[in-house]
Each structure stands twice: as structure tokens, then as C-alpha cells.
MDAnalysis code that builds the backbone (N, CA, C; Angstrom):
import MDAnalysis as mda
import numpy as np

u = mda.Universe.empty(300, n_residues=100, atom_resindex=np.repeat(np.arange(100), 3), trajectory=True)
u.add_TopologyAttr("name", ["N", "CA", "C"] * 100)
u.add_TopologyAttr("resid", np.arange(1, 101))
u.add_TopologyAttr("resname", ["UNK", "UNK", "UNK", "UNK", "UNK", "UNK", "UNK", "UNK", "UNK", "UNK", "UNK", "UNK", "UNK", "UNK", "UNK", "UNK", "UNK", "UNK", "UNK", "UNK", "UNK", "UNK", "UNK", "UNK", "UNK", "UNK", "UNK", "UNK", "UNK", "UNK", "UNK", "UNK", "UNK", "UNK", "UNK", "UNK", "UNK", "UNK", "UNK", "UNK", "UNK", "UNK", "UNK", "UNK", "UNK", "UNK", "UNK", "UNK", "UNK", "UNK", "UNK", "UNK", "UNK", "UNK", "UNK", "UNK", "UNK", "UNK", "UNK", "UNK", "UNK", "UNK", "UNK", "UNK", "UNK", "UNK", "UNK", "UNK", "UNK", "UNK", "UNK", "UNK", "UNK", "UNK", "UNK", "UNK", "UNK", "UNK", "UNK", "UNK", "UNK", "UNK", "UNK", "UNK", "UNK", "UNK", "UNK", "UNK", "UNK", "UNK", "UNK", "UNK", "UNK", "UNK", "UNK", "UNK", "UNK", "UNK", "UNK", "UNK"])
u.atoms.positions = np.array([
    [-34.156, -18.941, -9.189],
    [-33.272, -17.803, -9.092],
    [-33.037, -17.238, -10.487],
    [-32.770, -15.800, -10.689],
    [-32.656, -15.270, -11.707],
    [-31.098, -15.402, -12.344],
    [-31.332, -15.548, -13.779],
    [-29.792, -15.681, -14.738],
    [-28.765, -14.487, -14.665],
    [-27.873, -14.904, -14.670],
    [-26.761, -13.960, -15.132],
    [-26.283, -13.233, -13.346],
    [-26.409, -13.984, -12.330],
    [-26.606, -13.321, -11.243],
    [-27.680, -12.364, -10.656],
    [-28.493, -11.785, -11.669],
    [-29.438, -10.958, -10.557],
    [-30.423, -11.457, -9.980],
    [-30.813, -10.700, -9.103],
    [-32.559, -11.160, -8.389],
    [-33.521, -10.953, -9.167],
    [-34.748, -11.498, -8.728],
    [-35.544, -10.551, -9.331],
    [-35.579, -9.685, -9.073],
    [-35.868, -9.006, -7.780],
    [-35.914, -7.446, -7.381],
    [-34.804, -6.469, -8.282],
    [-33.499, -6.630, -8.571],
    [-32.740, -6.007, -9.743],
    [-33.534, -5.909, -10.825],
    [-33.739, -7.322, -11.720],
    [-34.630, -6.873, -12.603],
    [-35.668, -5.898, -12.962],
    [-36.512, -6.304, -11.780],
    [-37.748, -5.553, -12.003],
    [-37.161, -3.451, -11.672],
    [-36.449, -3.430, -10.436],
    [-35.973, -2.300, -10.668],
    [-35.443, -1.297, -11.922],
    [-34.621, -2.258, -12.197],
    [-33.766, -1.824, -13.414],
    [-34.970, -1.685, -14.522],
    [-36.136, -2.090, -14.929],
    [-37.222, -2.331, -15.702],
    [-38.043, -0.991, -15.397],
    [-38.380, -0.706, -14.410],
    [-38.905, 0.389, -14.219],
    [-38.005, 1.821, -14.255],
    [-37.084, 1.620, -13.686],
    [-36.012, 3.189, -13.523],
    [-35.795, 3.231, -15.184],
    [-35.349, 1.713, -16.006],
    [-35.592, 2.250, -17.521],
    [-36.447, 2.962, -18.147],
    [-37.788, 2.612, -17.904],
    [-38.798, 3.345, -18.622],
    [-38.894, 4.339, -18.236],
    [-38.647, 5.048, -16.446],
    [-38.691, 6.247, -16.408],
    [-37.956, 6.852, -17.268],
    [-36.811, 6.689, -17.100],
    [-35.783, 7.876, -17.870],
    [-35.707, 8.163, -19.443],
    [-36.522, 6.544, -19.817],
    [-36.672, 6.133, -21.609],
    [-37.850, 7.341, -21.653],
    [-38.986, 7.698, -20.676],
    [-40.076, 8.605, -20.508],
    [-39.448, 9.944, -20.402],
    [-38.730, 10.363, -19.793],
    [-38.151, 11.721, -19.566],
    [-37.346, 12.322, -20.670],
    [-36.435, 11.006, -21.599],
    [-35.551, 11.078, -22.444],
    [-36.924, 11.601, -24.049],
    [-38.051, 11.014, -23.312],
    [-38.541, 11.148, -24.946],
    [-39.556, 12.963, -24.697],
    [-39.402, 13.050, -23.418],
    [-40.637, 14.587, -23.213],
    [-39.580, 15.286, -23.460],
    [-38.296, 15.118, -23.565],
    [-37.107, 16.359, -23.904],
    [-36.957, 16.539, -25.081],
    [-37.456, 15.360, -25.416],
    [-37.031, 15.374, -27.202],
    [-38.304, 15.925, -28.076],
    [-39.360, 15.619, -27.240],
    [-40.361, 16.186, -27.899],
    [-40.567, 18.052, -27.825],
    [-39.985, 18.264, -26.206],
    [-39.836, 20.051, -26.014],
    [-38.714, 20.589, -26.903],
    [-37.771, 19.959, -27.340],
    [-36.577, 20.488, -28.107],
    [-37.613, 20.308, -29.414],
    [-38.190, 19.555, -30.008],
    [-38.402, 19.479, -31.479],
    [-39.474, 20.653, -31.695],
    [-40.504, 21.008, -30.499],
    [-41.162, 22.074, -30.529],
    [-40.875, 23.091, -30.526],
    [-39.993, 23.257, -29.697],
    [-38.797, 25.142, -30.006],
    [-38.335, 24.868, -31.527],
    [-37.668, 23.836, -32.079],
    [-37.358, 24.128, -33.206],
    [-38.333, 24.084, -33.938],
    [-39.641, 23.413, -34.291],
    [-41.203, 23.763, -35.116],
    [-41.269, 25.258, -34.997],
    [-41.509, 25.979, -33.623],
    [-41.883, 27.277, -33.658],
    [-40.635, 27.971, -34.448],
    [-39.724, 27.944, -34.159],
    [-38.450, 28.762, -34.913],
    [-38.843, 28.582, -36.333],
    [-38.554, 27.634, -37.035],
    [-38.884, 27.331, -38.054],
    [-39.982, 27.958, -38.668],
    [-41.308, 27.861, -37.715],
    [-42.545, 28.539, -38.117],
    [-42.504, 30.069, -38.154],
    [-42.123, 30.919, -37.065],
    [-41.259, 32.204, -37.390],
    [-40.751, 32.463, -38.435],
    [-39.433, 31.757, -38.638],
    [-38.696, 32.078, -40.005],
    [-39.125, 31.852, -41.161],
    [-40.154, 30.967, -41.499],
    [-40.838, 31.011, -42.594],
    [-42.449, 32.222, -42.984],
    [-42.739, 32.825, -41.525],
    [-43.649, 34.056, -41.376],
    [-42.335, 35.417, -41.637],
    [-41.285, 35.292, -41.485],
    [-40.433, 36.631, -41.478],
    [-40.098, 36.306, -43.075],
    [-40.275, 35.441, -43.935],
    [-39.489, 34.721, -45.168],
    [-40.693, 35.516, -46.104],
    [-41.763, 34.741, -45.877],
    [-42.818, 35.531, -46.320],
    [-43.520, 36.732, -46.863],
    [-43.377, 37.353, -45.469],
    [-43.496, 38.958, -45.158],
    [-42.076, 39.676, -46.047],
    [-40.986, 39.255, -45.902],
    [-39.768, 39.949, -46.804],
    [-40.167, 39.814, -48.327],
    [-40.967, 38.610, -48.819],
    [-40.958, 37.801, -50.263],
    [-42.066, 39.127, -50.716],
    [-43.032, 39.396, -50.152],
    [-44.047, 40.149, -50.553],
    [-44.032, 41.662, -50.558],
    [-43.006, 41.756, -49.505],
    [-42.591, 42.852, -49.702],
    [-43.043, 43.836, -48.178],
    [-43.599, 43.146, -47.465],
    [-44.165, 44.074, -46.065],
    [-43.529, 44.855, -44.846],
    [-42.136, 44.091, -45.124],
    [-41.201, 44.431, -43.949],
    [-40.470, 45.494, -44.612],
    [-40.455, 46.675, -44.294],
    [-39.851, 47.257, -45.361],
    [-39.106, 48.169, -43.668],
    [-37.864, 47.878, -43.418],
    [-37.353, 48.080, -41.963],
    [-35.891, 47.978, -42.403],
    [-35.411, 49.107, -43.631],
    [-34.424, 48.937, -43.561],
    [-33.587, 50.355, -42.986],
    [-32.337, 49.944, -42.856],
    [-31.801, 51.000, -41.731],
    [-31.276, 52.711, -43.089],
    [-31.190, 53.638, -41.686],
    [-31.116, 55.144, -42.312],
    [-29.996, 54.685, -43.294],
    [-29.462, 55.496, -44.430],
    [-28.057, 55.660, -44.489],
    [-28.348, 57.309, -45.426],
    [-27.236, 57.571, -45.568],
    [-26.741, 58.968, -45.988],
    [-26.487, 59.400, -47.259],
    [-27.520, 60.138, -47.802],
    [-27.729, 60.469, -49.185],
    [-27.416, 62.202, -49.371],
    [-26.940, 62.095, -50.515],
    [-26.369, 63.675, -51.307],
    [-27.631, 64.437, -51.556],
    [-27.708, 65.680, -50.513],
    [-29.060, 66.227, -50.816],
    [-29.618, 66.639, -52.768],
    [-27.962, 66.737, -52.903],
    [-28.036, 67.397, -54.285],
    [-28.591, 66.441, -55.429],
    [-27.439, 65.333, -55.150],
    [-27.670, 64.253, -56.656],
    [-28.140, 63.101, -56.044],
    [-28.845, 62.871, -55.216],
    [-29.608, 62.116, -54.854],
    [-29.148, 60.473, -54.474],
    [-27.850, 60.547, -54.605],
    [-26.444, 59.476, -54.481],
    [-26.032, 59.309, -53.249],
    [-26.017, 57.510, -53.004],
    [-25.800, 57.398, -51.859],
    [-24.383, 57.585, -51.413],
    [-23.490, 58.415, -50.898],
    [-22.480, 58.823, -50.693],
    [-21.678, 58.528, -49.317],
    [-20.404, 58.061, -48.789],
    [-19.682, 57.179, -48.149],
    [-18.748, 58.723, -47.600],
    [-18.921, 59.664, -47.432],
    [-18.042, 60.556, -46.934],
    [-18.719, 61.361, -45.573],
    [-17.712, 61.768, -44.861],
    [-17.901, 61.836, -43.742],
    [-18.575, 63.964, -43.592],
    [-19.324, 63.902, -43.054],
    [-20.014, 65.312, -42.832],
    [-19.302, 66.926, -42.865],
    [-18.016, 66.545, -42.530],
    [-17.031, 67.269, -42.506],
    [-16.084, 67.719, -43.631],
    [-16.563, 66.670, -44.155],
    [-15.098, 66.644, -45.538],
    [-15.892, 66.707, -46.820],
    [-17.418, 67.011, -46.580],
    [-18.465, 66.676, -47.416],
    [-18.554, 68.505, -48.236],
    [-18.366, 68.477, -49.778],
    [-18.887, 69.428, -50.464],
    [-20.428, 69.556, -50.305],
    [-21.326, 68.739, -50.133],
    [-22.862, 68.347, -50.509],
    [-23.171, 68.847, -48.862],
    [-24.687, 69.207, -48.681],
    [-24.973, 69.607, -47.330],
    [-25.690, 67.846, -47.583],
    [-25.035, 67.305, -46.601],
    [-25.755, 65.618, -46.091],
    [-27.253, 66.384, -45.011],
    [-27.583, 64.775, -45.321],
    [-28.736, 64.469, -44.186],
    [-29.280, 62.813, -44.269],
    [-29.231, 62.351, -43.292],
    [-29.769, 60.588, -43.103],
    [-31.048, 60.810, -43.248],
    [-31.093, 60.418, -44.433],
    [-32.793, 59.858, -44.893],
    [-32.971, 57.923, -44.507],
    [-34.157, 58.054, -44.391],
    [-34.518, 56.530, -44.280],
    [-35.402, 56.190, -45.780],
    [-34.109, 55.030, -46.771],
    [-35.206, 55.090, -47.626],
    [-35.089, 53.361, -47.929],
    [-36.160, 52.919, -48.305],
    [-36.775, 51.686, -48.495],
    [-36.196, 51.236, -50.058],
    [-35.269, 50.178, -49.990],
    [-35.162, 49.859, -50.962],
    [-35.667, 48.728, -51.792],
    [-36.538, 48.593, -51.115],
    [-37.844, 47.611, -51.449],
    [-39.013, 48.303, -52.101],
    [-38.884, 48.607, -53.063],
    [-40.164, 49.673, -53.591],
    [-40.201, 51.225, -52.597],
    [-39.189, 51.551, -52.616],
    [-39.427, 52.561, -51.369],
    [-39.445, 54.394, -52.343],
    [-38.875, 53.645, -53.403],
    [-38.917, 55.193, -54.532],
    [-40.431, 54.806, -55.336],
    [-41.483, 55.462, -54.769],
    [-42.740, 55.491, -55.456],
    [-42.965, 56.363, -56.658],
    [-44.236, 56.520, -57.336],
    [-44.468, 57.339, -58.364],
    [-44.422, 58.881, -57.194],
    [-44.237, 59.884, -57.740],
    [-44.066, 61.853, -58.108],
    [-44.906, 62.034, -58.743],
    [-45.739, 62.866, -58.367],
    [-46.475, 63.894, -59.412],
    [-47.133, 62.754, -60.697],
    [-46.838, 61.539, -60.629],
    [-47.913, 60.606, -62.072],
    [-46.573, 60.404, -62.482],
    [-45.451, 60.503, -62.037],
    [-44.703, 59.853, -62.792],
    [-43.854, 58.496, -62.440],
    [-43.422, 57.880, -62.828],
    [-43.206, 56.515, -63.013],
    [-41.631, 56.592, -63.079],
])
């Protein structure tokens, strides 16, 4: 007869339903560590692309047609005729005419 009170049949049960779930416990852990590899792998392709300069996706904002100044006043109350330009402040002011 088996120690501690059980049968064998407990044993051997309990032996198998362990490894299932020790099996299920480790394919979850392996699908969670793979979403985080890919994330990771993403964020170091978006890290990249910013470092070099490729993503150049930055948002409109509102410049003084006149002095060329990025200006915080509202359209109405504005001396300057506004207009939302989209400009890149990542190299986004290139050379004019050869000039630098």
C-alpha cells in the first residue's frame, strides 16, 4: 500500500494531471515571451528608423506667414495672416536656391 495514505491510482493521477498543466503552464509562458520578443523587435525597428532619421511624421503646427515663427495665437486675434504648414523638424528645413 502506498505512504502517506494514498493509492496508487492517486499517485499516478496526480503525476500525470501535474505534467499536464506543468505543459500548458510552460506553452503560456513561451506565447507571452513571444508577444513580448516581437514588441521589443518593433520598438527597436521604430528606434532605428527615428535614429537615422526616416520617420519624419511629425504633426502640422502653425507658423507666421511673415517671420517664419512658430506662433501660439489663435487665428482671430492674429496680426500675421496664419496657415498650418507641416514642417519636419528632423532635417525638414533643406538647402534654397544653394544655400545652406
Amino acid at each position: 500500500m502506498a505512504s502517506n495514505g494514498r493509492t496508487l491510482k492517486e499517485w499516478a493521477t496526480f503525476d500525470i494531471m501535474g505534467s499536464a498543466a506543468s505543459k500548458i503552464v510552460n506553452e503560456v509562458v513561451v506565447a507571452d515571451n513571444q508577444r513580448l520578443e516581437n514588441k521589443i523587435t518593433k520598438l527597436t525597428s521604430l528606434v532605428r528608423q527615428l535614429a537615422i532619421g526616416q520617420n519624419h511624421n511629425s504633426p502640422p503646427v502653425r507658423v507666421c506667414d511673415i517671420c517664419a515663427s512658430i506662433i501660439d495665437i489663435p487665428t482671430t486675434t492674429s496680426i500675421h495672416t496664419t496657415t498650418t504648414y507641416a514642417i519636419e523638424f528632423l532635417g525638414g528645413f533643406g538647402q534654397a536656391d544653394g544655400h545652406e
